[in-house]
C-alpha positions in Angstrom: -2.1 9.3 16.9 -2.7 10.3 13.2 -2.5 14.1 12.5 -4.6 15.8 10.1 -3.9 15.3 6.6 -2.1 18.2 4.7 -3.2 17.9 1.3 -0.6 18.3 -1.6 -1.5 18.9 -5.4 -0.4 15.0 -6.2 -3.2 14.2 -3.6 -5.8 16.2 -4.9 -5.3 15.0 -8.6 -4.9 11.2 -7.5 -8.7 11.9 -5.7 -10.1 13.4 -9.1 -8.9 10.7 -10.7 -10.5 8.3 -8.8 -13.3 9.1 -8.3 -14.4 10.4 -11.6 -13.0 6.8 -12.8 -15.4 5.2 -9.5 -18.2 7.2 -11.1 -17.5 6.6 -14.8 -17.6 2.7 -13.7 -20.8 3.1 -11.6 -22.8 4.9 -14.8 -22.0 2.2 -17.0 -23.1 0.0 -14.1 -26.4 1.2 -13.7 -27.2 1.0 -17.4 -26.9 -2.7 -16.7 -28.8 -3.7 -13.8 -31.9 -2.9 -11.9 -33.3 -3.5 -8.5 -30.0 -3.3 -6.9 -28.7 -1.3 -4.4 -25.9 0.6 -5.7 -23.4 2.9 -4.4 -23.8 6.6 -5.0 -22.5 9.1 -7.8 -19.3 10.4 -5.5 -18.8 14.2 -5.6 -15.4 15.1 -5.3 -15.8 18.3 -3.1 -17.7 16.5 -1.0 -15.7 13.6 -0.4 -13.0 15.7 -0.1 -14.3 17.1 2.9 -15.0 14.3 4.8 -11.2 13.0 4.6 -9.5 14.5 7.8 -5.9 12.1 8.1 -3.8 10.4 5.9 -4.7 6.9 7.0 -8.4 7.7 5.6 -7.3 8.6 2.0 -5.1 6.0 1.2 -8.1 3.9 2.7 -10.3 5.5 0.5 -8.5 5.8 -2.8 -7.7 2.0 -2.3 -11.6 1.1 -1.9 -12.5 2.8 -4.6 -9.8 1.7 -7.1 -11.2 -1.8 -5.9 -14.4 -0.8 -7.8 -12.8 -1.2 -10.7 -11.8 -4.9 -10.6 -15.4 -6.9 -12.3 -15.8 -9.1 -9.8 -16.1 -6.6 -7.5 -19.1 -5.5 -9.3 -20.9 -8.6 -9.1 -24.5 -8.9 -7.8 -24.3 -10.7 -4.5 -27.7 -11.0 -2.0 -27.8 -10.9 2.2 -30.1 -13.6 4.0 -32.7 -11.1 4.1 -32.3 -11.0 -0.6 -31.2 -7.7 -0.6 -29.1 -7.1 -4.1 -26.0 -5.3 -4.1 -22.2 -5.0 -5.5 -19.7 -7.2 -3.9 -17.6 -4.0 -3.4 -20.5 -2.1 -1.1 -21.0 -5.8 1.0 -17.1 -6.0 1.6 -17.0 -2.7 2.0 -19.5 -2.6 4.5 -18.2 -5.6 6.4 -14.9 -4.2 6.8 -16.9 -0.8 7.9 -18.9 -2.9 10.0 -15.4 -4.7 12.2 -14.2 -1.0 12.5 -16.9 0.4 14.1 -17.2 -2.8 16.3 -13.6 -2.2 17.6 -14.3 1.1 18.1 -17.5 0.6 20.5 -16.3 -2.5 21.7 -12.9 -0.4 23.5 -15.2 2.0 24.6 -17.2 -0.5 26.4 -14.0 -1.5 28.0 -13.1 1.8 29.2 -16.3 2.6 30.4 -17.0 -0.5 31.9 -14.4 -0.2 35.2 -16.1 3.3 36.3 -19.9 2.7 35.0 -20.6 -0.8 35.3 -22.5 -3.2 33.0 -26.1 -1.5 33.5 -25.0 1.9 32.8 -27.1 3.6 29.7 -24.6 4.0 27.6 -23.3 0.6 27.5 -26.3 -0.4 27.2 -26.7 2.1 24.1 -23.6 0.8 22.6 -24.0 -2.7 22.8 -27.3 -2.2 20.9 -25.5 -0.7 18.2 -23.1 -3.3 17.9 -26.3 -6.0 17.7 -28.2 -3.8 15.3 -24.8 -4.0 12.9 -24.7 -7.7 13.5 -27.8 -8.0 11.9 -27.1 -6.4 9.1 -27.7 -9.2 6.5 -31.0 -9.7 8.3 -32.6 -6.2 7.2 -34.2 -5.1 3.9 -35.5 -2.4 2.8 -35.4 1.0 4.8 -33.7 -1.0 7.9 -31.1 -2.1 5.7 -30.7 1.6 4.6 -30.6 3.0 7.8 -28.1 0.3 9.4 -26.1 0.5 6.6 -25.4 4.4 6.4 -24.8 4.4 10.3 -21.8 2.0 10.1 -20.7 3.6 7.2 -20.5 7.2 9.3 -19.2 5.4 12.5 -16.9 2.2 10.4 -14.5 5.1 8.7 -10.7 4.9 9.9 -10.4 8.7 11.0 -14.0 8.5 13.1 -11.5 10.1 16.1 -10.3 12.7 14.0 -13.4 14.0 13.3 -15.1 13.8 16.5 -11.9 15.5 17.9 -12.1 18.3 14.8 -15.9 18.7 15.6 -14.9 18.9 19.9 -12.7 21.6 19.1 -14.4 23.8 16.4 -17.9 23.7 18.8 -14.7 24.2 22.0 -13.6 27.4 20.4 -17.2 28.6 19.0 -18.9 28.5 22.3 -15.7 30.5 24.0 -15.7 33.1 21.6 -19.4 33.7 22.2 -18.1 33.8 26.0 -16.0 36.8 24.9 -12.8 34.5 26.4 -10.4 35.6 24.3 -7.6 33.8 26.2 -9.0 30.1 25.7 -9.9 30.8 22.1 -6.6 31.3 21.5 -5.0 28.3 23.8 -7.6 26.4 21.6 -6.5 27.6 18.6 -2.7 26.2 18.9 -3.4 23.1 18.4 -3.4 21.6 15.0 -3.7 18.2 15.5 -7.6 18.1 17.1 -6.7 15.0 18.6 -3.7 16.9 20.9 -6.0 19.7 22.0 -8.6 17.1 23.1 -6.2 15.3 25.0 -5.2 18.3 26.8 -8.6 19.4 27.5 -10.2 16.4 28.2 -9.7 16.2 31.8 -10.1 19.8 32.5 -13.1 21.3 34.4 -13.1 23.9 31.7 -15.8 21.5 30.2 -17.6 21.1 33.0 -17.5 24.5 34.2 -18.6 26.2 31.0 -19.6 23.2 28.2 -21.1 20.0 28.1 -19.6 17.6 25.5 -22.5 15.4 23.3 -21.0 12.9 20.9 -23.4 13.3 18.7 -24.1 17.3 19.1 -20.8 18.3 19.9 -20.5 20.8 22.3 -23.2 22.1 24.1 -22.7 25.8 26.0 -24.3 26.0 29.8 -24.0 28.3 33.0 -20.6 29.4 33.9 -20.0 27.9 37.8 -17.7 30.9 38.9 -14.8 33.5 37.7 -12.3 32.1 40.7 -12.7 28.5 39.2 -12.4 29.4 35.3 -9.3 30.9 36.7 -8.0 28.5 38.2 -8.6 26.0 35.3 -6.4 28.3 33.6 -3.9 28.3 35.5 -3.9 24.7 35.5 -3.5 24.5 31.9 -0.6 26.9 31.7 -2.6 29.6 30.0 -2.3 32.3 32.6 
């Protein structure tokens, strides 16, 4: 399990570096060509942001350094004669497997307790054919494929939804005026721990409802006498 990234000042100058290099490279780029999807102008800020682990910087420095080699920059064009860099089509593709790995385990651990018909099987298995098709699409489809397996295809997708479980976890407690789980909450560092150790507790179910794509949504407290008990389960009190 890969912890949250701790960023020095070597990290933070190797990032400026590349990416104002990325988008140097890119300008001169689109001087040159036309009718061809391009990657966008990278804001450092931004991307800085979005990197939670280790694993996903090196991954990202690494892609965009790749920019830099010409024949990366090539015009290449799908089945369906979209335009676009070799670097965004390779990028994508390797994007494209990670996400694939990523649904296709949860299918598996779904699949023993759910079945085969469940919805959101059925959900993810859709994905997984719309991402397929990829080379198929043009236009706004291609756009809209592509941006969703760029947001699911990154290597600290886990991270993230664990960072988003526990910010929403601690948000919704603290509006609860429960003091005592904020804090518990608040000891983890590594997202991916706390959500481990709060995954299977009725704490959730009790109090929150946890959306993948929402985060965590706040309903009724059941009863005092089963919150506490959930504490106690959890060594809090």
């Amino acid at each position: 399990m890969a912890g949250k990234i701790r960023w020095s000042r070597s990290d933070a100058i190797s990032l400026g570096k590349t990416v104002a290099s990325f988008n140097k490279t890119l300008k001169q780029l689109q001087m040159q060509v036309s009718d061809v999807i391009l990657p966008d102008v990278l804001n450092y800020s931004e991307l800085r942001s979005q990197i939670s682990t280790r694993t996903e910087f090196n991954r990202v420095i690494s892609s965009l350094r790749r920019f830099q080699d010409p024949s990366q920059r090539k015009i290449v064009t799908t089945e369906a004669g979209v335009d676009l860099t070799a670097w965004e089509f390779s990028e994508l593709k390797k994007a494209r497997r990670r996400a694939t790995r990523r649904m296709s385990a949860e299918i598996s651990d779904l699949s023993p307790t759910l079945g085969t018909g469940n919805t959101r099987i059925n959900e993810i298995n859709a994905t997984i054919k719309s991402f397929e098709n990829l080379e198929t699409l043009s236009g706004k489809d291609f756009e809209r494929i592509r941006d969703r397996i760029l947001n699911l295809g990154v290597s600290d997708y886990e991270m993230k939804r664990a960072q988003t479980f526990q910010d929403n976890f601690i948000k919704a407690y603290s509006k609860m005026g429960r003091s005592e789980i904020v804090e518990f909450a608040k000891s983890f560092r590594n997202p991916q721990k706390f959500w481990e150790a709060i995954k299977d507790s009725e704490l959730i179910d009790i109090a929150l409802r946890y959306d993948q794509e929402e985060g965590l949504v706040q309903l009724a407290m059941d009863s005092d006498s089963s919150y506490q008990y959930e504490l106690q389960k959890l060594g809090i009190i």
